[in-house]
PDB file of N, CA, C and O in Angstrom:
ATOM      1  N   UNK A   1     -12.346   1.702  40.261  1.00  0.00           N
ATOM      2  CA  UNK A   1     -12.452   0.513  39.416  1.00  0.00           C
ATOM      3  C   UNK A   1     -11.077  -0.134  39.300  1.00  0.00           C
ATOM      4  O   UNK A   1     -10.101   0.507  38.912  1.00  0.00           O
ATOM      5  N   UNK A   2     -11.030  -1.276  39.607  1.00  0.00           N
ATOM      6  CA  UNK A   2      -9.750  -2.070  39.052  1.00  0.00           C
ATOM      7  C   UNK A   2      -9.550  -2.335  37.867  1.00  0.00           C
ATOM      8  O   UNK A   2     -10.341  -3.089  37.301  1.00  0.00           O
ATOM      9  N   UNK A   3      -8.297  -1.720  37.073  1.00  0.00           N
ATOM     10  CA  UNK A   3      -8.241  -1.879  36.097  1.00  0.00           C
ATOM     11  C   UNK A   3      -6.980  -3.268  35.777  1.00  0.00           C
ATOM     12  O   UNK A   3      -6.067  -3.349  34.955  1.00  0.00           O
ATOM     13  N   UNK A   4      -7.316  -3.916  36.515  1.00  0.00           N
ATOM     14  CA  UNK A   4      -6.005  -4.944  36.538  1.00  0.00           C
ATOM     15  C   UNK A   4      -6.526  -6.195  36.718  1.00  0.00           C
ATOM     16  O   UNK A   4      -5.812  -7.187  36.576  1.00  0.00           O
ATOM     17  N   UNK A   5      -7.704  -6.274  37.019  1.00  0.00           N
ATOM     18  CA  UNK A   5      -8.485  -7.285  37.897  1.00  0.00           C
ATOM     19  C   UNK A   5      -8.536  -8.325  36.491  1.00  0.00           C
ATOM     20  O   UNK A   5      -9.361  -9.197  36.765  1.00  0.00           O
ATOM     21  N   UNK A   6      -8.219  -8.462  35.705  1.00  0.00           N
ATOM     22  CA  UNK A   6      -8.253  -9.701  34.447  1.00  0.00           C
ATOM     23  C   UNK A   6      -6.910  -9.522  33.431  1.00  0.00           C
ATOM     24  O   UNK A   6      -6.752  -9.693  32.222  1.00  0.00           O
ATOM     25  N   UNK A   7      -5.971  -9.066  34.598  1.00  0.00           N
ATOM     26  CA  UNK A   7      -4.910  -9.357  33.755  1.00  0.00           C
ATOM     27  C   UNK A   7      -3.691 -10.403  34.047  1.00  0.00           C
ATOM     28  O   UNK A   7      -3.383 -11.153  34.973  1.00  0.00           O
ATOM     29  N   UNK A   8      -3.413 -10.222  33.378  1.00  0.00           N
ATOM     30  CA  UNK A   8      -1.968 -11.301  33.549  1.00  0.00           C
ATOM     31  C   UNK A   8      -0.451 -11.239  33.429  1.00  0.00           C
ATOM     32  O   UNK A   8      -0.057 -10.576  32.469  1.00  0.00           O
ATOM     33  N   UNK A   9       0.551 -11.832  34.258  1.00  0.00           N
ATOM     34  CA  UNK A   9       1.849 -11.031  33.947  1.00  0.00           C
ATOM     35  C   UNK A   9       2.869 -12.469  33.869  1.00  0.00           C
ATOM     36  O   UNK A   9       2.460 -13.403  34.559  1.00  0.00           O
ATOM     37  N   UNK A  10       4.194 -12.713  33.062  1.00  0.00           N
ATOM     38  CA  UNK A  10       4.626 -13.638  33.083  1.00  0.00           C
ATOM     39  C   UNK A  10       5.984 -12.738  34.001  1.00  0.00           C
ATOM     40  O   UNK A  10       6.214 -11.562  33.718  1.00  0.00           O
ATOM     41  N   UNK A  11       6.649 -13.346  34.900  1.00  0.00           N
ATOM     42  CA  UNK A  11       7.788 -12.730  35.621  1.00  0.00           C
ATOM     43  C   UNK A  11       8.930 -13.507  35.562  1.00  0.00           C
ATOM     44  O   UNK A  11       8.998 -14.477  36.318  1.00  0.00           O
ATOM     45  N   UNK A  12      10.099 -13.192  34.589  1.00  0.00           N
ATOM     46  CA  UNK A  12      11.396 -13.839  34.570  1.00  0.00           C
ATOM     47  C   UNK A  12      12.426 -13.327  35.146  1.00  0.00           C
ATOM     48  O   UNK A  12      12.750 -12.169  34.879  1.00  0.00           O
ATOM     49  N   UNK A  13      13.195 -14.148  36.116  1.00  0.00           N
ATOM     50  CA  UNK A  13      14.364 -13.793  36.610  1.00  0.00           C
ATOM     51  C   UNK A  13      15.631 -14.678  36.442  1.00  0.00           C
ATOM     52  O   UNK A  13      15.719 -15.726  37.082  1.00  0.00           O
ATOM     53  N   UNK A  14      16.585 -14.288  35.619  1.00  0.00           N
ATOM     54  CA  UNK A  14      17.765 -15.016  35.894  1.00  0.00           C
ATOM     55  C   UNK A  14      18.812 -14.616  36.393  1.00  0.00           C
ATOM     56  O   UNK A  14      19.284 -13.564  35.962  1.00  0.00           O
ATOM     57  N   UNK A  15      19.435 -15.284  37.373  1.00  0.00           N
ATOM     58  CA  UNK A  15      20.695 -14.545  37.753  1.00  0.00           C
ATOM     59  C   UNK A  15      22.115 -15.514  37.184  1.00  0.00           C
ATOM     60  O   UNK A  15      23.323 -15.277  37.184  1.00  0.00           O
ATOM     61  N   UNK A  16      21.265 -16.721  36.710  1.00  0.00           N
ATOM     62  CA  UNK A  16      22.646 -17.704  36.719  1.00  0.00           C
ATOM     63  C   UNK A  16      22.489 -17.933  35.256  1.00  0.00           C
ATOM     64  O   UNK A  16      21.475 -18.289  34.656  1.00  0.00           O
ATOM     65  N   UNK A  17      24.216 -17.541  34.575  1.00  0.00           N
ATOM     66  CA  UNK A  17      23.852 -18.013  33.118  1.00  0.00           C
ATOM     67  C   UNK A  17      25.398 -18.825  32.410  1.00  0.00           C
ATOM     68  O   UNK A  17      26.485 -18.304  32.659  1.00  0.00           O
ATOM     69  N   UNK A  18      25.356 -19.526  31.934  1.00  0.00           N
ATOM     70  CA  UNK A  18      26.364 -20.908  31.577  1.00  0.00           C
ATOM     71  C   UNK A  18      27.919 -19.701  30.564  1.00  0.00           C
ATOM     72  O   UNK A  18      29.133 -19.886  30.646  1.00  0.00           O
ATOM     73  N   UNK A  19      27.390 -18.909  29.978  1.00  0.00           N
ATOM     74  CA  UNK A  19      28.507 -18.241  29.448  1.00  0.00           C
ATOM     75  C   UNK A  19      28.935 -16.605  29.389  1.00  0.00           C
ATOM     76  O   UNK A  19      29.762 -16.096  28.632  1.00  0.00           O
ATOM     77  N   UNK A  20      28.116 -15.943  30.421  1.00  0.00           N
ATOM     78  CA  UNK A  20      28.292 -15.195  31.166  1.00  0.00           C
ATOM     79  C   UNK A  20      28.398 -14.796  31.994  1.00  0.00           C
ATOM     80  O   UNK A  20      28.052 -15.640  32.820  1.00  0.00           O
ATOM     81  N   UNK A  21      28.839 -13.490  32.713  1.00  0.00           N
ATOM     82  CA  UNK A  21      28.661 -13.387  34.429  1.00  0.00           C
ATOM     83  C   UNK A  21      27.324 -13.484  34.700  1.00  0.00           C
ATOM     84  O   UNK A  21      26.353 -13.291  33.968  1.00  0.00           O
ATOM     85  N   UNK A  22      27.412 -13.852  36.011  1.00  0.00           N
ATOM     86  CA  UNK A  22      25.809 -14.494  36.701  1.00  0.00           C
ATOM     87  C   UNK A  22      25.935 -12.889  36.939  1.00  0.00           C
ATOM     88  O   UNK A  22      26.924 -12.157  36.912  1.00  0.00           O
ATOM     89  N   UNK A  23      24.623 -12.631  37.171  1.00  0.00           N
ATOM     90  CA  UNK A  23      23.684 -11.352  38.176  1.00  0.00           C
ATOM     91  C   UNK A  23      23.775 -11.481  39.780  1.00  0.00           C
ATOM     92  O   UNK A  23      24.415 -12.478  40.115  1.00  0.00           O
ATOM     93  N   UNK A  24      23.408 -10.900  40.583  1.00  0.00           N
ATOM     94  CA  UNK A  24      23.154 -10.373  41.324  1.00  0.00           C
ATOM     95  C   UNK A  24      21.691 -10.755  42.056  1.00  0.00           C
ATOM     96  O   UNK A  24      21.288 -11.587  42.869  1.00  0.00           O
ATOM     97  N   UNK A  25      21.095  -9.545  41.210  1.00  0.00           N
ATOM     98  CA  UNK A  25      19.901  -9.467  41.614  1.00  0.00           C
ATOM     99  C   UNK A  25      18.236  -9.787  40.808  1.00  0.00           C
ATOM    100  O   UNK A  25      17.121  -9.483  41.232  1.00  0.00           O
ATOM    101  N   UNK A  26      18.529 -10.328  39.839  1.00  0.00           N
ATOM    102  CA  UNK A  26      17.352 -11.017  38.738  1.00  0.00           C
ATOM    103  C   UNK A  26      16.051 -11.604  39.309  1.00  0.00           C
ATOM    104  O   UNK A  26      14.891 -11.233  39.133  1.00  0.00           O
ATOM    105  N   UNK A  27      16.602 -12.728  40.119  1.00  0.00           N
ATOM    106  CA  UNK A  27      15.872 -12.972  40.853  1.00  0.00           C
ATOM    107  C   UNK A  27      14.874 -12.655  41.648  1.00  0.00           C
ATOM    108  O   UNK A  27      13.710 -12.899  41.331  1.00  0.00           O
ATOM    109  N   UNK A  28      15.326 -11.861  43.190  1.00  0.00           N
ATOM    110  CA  UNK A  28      14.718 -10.936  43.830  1.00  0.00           C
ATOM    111  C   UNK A  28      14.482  -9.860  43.330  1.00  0.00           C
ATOM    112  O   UNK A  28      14.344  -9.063  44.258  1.00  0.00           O
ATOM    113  N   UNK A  29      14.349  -9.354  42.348  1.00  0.00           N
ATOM    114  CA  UNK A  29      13.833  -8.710  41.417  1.00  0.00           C
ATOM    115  C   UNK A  29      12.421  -9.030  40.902  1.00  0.00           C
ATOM    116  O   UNK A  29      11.372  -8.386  40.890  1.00  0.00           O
ATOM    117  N   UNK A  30      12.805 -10.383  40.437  1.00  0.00           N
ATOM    118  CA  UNK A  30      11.717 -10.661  39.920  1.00  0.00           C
ATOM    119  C   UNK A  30      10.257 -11.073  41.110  1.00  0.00           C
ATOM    120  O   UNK A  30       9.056 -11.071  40.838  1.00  0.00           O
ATOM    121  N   UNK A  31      10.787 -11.322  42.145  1.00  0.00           N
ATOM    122  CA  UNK A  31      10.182 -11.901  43.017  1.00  0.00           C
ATOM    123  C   UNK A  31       9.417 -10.717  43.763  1.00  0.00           C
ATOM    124  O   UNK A  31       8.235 -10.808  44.095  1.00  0.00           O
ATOM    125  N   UNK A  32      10.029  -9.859  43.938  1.00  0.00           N
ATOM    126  CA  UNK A  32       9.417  -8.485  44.355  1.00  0.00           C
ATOM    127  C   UNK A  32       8.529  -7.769  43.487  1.00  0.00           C
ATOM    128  O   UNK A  32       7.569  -7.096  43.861  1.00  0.00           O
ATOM    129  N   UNK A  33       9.003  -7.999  42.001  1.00  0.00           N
ATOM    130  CA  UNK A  33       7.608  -7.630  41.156  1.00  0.00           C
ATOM    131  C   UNK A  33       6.761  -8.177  41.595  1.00  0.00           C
ATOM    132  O   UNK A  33       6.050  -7.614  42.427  1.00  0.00           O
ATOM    133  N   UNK A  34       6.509  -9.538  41.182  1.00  0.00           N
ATOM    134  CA  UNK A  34       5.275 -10.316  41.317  1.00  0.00           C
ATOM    135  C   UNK A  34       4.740 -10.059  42.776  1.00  0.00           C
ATOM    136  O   UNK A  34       3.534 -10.206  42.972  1.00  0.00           O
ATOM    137  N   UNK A  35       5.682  -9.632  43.956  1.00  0.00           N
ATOM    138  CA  UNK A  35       4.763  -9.445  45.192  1.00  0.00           C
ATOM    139  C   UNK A  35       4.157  -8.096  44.849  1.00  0.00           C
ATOM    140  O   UNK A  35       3.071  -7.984  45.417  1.00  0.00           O
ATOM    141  N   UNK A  36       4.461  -7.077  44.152  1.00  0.00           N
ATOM    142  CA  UNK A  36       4.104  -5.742  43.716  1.00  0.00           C
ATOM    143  C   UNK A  36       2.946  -5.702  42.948  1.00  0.00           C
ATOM    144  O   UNK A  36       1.888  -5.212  43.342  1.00  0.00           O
ATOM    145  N   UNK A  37       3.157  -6.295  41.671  1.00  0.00           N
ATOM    146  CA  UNK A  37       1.649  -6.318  40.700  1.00  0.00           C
ATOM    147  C   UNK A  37       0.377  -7.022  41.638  1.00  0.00           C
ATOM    148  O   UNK A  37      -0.793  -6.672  41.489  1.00  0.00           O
ATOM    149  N   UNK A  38       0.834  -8.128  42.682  1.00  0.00           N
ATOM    150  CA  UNK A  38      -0.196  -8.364  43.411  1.00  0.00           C
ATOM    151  C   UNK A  38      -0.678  -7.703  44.273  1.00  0.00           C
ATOM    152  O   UNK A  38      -1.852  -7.353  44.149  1.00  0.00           O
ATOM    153  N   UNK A  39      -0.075  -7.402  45.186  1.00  0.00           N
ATOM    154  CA  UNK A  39      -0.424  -6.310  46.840  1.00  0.00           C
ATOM    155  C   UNK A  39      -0.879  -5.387  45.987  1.00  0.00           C
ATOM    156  O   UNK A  39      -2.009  -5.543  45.524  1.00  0.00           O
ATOM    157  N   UNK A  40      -0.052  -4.185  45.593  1.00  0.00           N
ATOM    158  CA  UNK A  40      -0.332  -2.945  44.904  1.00  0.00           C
ATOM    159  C   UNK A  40      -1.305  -2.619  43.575  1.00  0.00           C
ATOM    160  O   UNK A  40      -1.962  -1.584  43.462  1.00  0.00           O
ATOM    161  N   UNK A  41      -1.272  -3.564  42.722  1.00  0.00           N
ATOM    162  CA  UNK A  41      -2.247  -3.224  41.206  1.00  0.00           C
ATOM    163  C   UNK A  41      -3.132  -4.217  41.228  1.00  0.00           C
ATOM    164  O   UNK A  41      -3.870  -4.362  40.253  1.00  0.00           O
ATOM    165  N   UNK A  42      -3.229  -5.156  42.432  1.00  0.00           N
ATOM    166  CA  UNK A  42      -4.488  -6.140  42.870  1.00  0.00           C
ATOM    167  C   UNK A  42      -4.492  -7.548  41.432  1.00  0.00           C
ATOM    168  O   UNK A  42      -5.325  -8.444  41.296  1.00  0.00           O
ATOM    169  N   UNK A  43      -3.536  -7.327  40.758  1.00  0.00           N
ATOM    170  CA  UNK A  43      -3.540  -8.612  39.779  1.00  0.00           C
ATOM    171  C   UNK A  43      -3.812 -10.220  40.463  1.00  0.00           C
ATOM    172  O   UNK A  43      -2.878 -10.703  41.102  1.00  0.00           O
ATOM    173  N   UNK A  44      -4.744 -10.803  40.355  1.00  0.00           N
ATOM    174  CA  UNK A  44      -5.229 -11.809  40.751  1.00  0.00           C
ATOM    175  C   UNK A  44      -3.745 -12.967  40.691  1.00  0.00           C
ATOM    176  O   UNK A  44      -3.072 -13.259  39.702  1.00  0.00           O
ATOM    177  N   UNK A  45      -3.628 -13.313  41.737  1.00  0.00           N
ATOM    178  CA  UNK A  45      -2.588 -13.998  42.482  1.00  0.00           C
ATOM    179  C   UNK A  45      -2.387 -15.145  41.228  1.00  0.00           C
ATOM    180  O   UNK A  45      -1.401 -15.187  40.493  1.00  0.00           O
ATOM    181  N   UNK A  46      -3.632 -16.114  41.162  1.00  0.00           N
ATOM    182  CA  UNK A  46      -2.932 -17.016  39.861  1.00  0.00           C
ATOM    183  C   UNK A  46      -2.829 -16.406  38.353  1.00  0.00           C
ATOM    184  O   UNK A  46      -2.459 -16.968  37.322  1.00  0.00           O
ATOM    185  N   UNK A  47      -3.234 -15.205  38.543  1.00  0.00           N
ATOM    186  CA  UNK A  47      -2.715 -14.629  37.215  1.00  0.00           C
ATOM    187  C   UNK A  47      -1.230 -14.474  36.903  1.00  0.00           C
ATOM    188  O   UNK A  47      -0.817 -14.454  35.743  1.00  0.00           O
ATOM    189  N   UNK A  48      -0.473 -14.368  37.922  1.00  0.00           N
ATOM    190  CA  UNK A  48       0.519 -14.225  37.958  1.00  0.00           C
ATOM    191  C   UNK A  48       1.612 -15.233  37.866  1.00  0.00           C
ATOM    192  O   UNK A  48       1.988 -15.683  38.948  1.00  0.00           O
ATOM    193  N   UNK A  49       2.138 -15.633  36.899  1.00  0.00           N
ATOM    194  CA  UNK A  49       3.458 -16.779  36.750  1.00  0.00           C
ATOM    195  C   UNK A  49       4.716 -16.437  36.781  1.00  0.00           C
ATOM    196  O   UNK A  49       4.996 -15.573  35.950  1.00  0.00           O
ATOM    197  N   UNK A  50       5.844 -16.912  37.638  1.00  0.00           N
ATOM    198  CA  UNK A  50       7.050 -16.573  38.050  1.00  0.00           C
ATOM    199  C   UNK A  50       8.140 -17.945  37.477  1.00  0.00           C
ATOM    200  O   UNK A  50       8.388 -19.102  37.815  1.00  0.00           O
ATOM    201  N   UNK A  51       8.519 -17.070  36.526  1.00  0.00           N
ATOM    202  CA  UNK A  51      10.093 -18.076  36.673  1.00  0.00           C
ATOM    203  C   UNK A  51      11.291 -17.604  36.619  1.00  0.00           C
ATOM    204  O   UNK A  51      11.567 -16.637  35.910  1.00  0.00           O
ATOM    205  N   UNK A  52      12.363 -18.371  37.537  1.00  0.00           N
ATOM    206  CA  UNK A  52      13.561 -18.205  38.026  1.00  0.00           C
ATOM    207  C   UNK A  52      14.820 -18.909  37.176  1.00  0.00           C
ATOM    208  O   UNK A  52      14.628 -20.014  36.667  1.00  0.00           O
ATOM    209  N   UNK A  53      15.752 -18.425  37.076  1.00  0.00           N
ATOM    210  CA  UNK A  53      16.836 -19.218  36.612  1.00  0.00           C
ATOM    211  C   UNK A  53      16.363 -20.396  35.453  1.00  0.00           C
ATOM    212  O   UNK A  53      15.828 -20.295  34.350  1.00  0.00           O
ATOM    213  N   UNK A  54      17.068 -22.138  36.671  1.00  0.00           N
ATOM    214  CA  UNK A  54      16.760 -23.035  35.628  1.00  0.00           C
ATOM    215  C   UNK A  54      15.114 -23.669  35.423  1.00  0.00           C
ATOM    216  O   UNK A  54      14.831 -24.662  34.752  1.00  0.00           O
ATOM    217  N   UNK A  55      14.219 -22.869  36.137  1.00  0.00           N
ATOM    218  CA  UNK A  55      13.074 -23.017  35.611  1.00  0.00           C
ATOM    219  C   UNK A  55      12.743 -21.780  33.838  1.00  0.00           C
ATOM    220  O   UNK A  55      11.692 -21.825  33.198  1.00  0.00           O
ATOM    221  N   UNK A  56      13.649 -21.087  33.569  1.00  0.00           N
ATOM    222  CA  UNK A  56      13.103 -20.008  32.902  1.00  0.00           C
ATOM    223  C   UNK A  56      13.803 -21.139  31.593  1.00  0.00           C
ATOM    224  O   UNK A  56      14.971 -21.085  31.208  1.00  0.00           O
ATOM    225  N   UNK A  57      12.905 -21.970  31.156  1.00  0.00           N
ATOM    226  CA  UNK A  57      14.031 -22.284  29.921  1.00  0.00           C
ATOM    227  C   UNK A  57      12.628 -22.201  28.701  1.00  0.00           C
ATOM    228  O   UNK A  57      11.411 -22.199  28.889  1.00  0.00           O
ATOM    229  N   UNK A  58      13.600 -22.129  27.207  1.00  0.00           N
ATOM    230  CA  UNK A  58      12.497 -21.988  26.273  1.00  0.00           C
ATOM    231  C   UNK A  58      11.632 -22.044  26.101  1.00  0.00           C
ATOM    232  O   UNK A  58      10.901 -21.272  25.479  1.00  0.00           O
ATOM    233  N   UNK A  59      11.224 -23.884  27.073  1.00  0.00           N
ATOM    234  CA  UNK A  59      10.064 -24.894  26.515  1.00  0.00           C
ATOM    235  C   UNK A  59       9.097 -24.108  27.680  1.00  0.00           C
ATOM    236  O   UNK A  59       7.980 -23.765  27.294  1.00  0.00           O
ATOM    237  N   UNK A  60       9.486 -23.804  29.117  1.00  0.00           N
ATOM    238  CA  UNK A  60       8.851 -23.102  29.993  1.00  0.00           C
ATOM    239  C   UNK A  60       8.375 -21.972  29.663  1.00  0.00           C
ATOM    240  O   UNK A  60       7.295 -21.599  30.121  1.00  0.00           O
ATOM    241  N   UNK A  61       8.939 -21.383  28.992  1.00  0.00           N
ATOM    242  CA  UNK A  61       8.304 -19.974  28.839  1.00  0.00           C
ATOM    243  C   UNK A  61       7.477 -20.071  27.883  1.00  0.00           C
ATOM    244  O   UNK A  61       6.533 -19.357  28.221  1.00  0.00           O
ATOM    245  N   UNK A  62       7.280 -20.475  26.997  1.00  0.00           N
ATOM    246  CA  UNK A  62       6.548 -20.675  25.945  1.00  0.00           C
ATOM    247  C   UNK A  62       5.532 -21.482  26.615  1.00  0.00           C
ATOM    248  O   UNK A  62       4.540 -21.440  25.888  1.00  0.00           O
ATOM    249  N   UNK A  63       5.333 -22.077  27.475  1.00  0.00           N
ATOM    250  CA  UNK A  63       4.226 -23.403  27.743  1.00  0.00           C
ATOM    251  C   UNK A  63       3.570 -21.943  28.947  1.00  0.00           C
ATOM    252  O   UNK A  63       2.396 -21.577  29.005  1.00  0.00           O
ATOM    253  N   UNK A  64       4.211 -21.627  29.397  1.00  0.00           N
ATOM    254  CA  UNK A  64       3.779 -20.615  30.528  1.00  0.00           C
ATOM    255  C   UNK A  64       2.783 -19.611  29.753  1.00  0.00           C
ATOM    256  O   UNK A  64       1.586 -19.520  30.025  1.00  0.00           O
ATOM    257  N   UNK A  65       3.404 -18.911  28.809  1.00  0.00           N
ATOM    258  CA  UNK A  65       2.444 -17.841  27.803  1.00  0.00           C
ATOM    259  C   UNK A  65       1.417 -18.303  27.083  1.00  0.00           C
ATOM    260  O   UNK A  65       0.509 -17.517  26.809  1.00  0.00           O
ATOM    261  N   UNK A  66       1.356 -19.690  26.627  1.00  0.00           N
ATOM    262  CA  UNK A  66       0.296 -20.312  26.132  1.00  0.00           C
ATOM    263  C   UNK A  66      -0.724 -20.939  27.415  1.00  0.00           C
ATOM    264  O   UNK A  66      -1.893 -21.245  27.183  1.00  0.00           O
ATOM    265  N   UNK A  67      -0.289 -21.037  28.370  1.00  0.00           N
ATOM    266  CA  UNK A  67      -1.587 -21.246  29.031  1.00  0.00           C
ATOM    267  C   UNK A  67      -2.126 -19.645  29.916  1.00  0.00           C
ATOM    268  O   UNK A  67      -3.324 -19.369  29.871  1.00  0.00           O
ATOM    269  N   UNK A  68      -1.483 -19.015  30.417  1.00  0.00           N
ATOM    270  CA  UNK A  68      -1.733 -17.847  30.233  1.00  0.00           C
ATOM    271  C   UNK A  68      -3.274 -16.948  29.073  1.00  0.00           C
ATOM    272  O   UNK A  68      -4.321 -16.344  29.305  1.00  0.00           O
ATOM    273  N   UNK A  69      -2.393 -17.450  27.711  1.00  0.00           N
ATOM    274  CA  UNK A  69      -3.332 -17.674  26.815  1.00  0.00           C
ATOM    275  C   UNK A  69      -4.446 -17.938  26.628  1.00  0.00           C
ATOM    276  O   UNK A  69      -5.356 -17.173  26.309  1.00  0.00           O
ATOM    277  N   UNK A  70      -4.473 -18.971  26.798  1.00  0.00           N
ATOM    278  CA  UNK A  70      -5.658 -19.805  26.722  1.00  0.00           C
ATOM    279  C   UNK A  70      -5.833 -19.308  28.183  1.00  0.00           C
ATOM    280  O   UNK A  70      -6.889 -18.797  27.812  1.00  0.00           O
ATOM    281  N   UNK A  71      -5.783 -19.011  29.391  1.00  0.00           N
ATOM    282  CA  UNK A  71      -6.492 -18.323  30.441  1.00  0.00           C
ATOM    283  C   UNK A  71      -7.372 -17.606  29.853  1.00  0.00           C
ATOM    284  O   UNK A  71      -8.588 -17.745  29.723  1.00  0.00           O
ATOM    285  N   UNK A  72      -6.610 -16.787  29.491  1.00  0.00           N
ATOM    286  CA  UNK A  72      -6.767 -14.934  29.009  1.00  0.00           C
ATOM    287  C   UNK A  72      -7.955 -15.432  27.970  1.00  0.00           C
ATOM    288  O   UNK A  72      -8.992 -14.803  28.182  1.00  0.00           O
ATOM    289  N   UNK A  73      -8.036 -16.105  27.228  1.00  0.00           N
ATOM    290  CA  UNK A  73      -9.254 -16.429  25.820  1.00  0.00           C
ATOM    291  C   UNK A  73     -10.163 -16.778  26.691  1.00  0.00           C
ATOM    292  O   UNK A  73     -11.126 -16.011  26.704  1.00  0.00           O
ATOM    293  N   UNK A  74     -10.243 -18.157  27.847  1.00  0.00           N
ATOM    294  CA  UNK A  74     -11.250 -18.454  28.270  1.00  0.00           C
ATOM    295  C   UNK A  74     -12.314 -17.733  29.394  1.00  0.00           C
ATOM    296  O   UNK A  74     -13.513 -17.872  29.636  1.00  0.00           O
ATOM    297  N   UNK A  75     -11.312 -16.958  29.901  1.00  0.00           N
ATOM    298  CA  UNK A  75     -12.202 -15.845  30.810  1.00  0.00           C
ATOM    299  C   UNK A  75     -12.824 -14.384  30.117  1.00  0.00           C
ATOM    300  O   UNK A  75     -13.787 -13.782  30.592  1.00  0.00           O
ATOM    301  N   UNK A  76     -12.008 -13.922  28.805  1.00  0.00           N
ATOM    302  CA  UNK A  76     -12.870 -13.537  27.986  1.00  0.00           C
ATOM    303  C   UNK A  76     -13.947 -13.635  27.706  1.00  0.00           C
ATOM    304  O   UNK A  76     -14.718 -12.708  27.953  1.00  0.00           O
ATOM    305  N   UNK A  77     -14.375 -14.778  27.099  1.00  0.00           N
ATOM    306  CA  UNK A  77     -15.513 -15.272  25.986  1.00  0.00           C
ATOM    307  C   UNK A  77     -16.766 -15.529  27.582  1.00  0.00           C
ATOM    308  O   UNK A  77     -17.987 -15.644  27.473  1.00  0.00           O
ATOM    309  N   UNK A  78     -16.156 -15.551  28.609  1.00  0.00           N
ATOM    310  CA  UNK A  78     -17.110 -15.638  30.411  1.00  0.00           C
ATOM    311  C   UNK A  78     -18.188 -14.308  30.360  1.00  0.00           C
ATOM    312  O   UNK A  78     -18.926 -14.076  31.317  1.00  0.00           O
TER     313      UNK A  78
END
């Protein structure tokens, strides 16, 4: 049984940041999860949301988890 098959994952990576040392590896990090929870734990491909650097900002992440959200409610109540 898939136990993953209705879930959802938000994936943040930053490597670049305005008043600290940048990272390395955040990024491809993050990018290799999301190829991981998919190939390996079968998490449905648009379940999955990825953001990087200057996509990872407040208003994004928050708009990302709320539709997520509201995913997650509307395939519920299915």
């Amino acid at each position: 049984e898939d136990i993953y098959d209705n879930s959802y994952a938000l994936i943040i990576g930053i490597d670049k940041y305005q008043n600290v040392p940048n990272l390395n590896y955040a990024g491809k990090d993050a990018e290799k999860i999301q190829s991981m929870i998919v190939e390996y734990f079968d998490f449905p491909k648009d379940n999955v949301r990825l953001l990087l650097n200057e996509k990872a900002t407040y208003n994004n992440i928050r708009k990302q988890f709320s539709e997520i959200s509201k995913s997650a409610v509307s395939k519920k109540a299915l």
